[in-house]
C-alpha positions in Angstrom: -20.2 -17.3 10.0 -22.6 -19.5 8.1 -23.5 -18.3 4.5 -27.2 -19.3 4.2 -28.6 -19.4 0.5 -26.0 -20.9 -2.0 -28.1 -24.3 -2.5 -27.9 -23.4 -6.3 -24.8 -21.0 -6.5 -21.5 -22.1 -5.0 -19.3 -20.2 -7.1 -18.7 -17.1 -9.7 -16.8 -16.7 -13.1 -14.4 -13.8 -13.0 -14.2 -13.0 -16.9 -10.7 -11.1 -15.7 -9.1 -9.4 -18.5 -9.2 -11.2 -21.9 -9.5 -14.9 -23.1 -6.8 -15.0 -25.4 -4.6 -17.0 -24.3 -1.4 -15.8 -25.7 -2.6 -12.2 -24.1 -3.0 -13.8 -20.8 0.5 -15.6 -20.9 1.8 -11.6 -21.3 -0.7 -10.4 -18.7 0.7 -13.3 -16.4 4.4 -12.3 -16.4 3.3 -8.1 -16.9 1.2 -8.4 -13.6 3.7 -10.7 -11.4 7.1 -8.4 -11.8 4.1 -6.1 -11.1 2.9 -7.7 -7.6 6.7 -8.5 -6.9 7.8 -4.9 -7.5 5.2 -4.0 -5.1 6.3 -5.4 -2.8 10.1 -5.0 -3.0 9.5 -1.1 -3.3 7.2 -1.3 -0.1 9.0 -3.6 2.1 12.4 -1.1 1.4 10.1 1.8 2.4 9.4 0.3 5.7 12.7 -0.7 6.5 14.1 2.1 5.5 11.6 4.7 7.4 12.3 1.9 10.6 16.4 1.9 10.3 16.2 6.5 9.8 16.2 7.9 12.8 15.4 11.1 11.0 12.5 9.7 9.4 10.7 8.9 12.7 7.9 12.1 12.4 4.0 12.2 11.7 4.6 12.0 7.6 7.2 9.3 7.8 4.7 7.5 10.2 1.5 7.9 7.8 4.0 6.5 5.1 4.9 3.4 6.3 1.1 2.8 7.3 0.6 3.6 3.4 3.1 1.3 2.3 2.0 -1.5 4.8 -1.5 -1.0 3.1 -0.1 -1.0 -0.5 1.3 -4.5 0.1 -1.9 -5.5 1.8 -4.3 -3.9 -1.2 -1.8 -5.8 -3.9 -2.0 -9.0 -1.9 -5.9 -9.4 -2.1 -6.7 -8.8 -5.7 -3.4 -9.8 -7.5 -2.4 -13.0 -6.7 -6.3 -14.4 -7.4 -5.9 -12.4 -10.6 -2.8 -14.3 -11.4 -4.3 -17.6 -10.8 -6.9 -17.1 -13.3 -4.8 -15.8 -15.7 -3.1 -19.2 -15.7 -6.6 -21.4 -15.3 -9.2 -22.5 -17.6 -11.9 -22.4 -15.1 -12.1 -18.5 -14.0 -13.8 -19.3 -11.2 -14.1 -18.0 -7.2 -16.2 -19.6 -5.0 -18.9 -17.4 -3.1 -17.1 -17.8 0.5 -13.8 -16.7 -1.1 -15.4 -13.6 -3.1 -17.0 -11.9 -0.1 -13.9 -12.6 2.0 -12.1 -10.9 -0.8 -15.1 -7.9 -0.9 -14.4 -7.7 3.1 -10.3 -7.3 2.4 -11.3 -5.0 -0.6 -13.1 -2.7 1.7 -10.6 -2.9 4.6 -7.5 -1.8 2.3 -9.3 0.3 0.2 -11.0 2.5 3.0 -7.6 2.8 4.8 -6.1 4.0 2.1 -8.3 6.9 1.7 -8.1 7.7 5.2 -4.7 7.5 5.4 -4.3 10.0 1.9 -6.7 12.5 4.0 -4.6 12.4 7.1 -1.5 12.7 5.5 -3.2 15.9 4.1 -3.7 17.6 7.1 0.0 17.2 8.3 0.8 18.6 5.2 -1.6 21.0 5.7 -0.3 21.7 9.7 3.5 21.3 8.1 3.6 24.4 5.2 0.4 26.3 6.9 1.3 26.5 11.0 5.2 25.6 10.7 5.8 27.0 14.0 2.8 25.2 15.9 3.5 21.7 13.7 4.9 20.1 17.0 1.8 20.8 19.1 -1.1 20.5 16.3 0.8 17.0 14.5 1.6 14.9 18.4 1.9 11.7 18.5 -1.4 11.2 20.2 -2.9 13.1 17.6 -1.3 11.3 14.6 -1.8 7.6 16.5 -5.4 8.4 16.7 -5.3 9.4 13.2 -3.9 5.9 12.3 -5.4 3.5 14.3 -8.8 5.4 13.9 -8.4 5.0 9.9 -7.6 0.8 10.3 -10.7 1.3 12.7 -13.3 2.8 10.2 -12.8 0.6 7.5 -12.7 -2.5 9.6 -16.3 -1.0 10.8 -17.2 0.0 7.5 -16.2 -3.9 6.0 -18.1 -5.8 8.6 -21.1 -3.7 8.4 -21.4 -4.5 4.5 -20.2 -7.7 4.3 -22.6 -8.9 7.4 -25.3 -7.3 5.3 -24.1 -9.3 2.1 -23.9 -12.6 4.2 -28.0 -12.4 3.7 -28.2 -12.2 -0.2 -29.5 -15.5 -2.2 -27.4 -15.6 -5.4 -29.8 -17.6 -8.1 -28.6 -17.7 -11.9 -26.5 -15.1 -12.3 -22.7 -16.0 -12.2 -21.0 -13.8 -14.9 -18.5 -11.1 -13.2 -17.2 -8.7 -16.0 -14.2 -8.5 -13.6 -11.1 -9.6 -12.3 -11.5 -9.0 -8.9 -14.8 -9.2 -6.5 -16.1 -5.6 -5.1 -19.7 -5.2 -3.7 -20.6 -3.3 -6.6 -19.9 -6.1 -8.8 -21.7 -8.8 -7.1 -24.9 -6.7 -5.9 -26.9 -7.5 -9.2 -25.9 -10.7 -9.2 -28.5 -11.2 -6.4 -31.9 -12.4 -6.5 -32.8 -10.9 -2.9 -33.5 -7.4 -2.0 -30.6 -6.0 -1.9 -32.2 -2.2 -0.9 -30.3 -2.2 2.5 -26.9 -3.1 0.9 -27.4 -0.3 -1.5 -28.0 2.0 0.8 -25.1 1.0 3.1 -22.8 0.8 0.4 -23.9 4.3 -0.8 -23.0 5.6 2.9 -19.6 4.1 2.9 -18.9 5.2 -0.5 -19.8 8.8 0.7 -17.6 8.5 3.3 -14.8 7.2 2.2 -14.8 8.8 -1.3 -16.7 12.0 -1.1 -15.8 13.3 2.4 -12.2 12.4 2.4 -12.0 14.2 -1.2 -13.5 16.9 0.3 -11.1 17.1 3.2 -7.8 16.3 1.0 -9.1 19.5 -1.3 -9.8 21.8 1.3 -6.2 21.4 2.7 -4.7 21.8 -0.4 -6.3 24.7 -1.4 -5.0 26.3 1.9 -1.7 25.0 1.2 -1.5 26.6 -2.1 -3.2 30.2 -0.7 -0.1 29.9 1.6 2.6 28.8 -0.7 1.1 31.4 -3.2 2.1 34.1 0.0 5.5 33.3 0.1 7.7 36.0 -1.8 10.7 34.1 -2.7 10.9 31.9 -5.6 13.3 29.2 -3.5 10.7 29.1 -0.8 7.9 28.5 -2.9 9.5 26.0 -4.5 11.1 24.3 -1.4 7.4 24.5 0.3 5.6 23.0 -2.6 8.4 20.2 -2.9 7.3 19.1 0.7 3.8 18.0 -0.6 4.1 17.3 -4.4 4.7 13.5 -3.8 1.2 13.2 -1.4 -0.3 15.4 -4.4 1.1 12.8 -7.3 -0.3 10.0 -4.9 -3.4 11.2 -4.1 -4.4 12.1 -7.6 -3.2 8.9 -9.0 -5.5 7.0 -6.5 -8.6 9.2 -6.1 -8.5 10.0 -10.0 -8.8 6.1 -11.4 -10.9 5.3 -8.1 -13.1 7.8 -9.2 -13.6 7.2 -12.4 -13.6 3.9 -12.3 -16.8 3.9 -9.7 -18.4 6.4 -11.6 -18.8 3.8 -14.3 -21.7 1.1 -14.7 -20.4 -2.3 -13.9 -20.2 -3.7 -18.2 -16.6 -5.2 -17.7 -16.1 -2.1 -20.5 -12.0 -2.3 -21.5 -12.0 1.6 -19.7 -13.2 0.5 -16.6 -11.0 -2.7 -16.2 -7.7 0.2 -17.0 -9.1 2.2 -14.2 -9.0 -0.7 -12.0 -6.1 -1.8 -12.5 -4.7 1.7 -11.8 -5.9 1.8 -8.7 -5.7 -1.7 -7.6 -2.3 -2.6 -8.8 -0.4 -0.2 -10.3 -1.0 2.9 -7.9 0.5 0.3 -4.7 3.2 -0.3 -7.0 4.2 3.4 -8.0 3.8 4.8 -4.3 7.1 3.8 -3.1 8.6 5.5 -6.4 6.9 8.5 -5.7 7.8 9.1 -2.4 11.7 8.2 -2.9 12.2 10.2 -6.8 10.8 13.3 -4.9 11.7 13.1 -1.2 15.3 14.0 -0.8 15.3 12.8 3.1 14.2 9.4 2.0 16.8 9.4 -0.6 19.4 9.8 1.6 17.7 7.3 3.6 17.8 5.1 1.1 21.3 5.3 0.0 22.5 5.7 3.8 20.4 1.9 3.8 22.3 0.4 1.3 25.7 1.5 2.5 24.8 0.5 5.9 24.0 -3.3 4.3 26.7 -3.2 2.1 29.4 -2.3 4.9 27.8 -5.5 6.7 28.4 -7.6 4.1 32.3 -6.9 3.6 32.5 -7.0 6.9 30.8 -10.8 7.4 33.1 -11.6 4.8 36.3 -10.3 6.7 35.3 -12.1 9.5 34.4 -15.2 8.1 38.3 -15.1 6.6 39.6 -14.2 10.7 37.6 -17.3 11.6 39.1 -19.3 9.0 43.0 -18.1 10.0 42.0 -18.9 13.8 41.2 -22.4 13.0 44.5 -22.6 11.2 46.2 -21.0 14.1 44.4 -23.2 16.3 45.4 -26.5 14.5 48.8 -25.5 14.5 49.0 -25.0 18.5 49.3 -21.5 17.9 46.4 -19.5 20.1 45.2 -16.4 20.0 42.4 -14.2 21.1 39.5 -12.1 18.8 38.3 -8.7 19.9 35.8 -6.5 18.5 37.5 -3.2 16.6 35.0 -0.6 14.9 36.6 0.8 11.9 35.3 3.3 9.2 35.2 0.5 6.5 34.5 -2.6 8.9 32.0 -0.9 11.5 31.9 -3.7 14.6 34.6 -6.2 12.7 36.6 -8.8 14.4 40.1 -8.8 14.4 42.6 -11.1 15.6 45.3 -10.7 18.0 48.0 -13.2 18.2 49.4 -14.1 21.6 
């Protein structure tokens, strides 16, 4: 699509985080083992919820969509923020800031939708254990899914077609590191009443509904838990939701605040967002594996699974080497495949 109106304005200035350049050589390396542990932590998440058997249900399935997303959110603001921590120029041109807005909205929307979902099956899990099978199916929690990647696709195109039509004049200053609709709407010299409005929609929906939802589920999950009479029960019941609960006031708390505030590149405001934006993607996976003693064991399971592997290419690679001697010296033999509790699916040699 064709941006029509940027005769005069081709590009913005992110102002980022600070100027100082000896700052911005510590914000550089802070924010890259940052981005990388982001994406470590998620990528293990997923492989580790893909490799579980035991881990294939509704929550486990929400997860990985939640840590997919993480490395997707990271991915559009942090490496941009990077470069212009590095750069003289600040600077994003007008194309590339409302293709990040678009991603902004995707990753951000799905997030929230996803956080809601995962509510309710918490909400289906400690409330109706005995009907969880039939209320959480996997058409229900597909739909859930697919239906979250759906809105905020929707949601994106409908403001950023809408944003395609603003004429950007003077104004080039963003008191930010990152581009977000909110940021670049009084930068234009159009009428921008429509994008207001939209934008004002989608913010209700995605922030204000989905709150809404997450709260009422949890305050039936705590009436419940509250029910229990044991002491073990109520503690094993709230254990089964306290890592959503960390997650979704992390995100929803800096979100929040940080859209409740005006758009003055205030030192408050930039801490929210990066809260949100990069540090909450990067503390997920820790939540969810410190307090989840399935995906712990998942984990560790993982890693002895991998290890195992390794020792056991190694063996090989030492059978190999003594067949090729045997071989050289006219002496043959034959390899077959023995499992063993060490050396799961090792070769071993058998001389003739």
């Amino acid at each position: 699509m064709a941006l029509r109106n940027h005769s005069t304005i081709t590009e913005f200035f992110l102002l980022g985080l600070s100027d100082d350049p000896h700052i911005e050589a510590f914000l550089f390396v802070l924010f890259l083992v940052t981005y990388l542990l982001t994406i470590m932590g998620n990528l293990m998440m997923l492989l580790v919820i893909r490799a579980d058997l035991h881990l294939h249900t509704p929550m486990y399935f929400f997860l990985s969509h939640l840590s997919f997303v993480d490395i997707c959110f990271s991915s559009v603001t942090v490496p941009k923020m990077l470069e212009n921590l590095l750069s003289q120029r600040k600077t994003i041109s007008v194309e590339g800031c409302l293709t990040q807005v678009f991603f902004v909205f995707i990753t951000g929307g799905t997030e929230l939708l996803l956080l809601c979902a995962m509510a309710y099956d918490r909400y289906a899990a400690i409330c109706h254990p005995l009907l969880y099978g039939q209320i959480m199916s996997k058409r229900l929690y597909l739909q859930l899914v697919w239906g979250s990647w759906g809105l905020s696709f929707l949601d994106a195109l409908i403001n950023i077609l809408l944003a395609l039509n603003m004429v950007f004049c003077e104004a080039q200053i963003i008191y930010h590191f990152v581009c977000e609709m909110s940021s670049i709407l009084p930068l234009s010299c159009s009428d921008v009443s429509r994008n207001i409005i939209v934008l004002l929609c989608s913010t209700l929906l995605h922030g204000l509904v989905t709150f809404l939802l997450v709260f009422i589920s949890y305050a039936h999950i705590i009436s419940t838990i509250l029910r229990i009479s044991s002491t073990s029960g109520r503690s094993k019941a709230f254990s089964t939701c306290s890592s959503h609960l960390t997650a979704v006031t992390l995100y929803y708390g800096s979100g929040v605040l940080r859209h409740l505030m005006p758009n003055s590149g205030s030192l408050i405001e930039l801490i929210f967002s990066v809260q949100y934006s990069v540090i909450t993607p990067m503390l997920n996976p820790l939540i969810y594996s410190l307090k989840n003693k399935e995906v712990k064991a998942a984990v560790r399971k993982t890693l002895k699974k991998y290890l195992q592997n390794i020792r056991c290419l190694n063996k090989d690679k030492r059978l190999v080497e003594h067949w090729d001697k045997a071989a050289h010296n006219k002496t043959l033999g034959e390899f077959r495949v023995r499992s063993t509790p060490d050396y799961p699916q090792c070769l071993t040699l058998k001389a003739k």
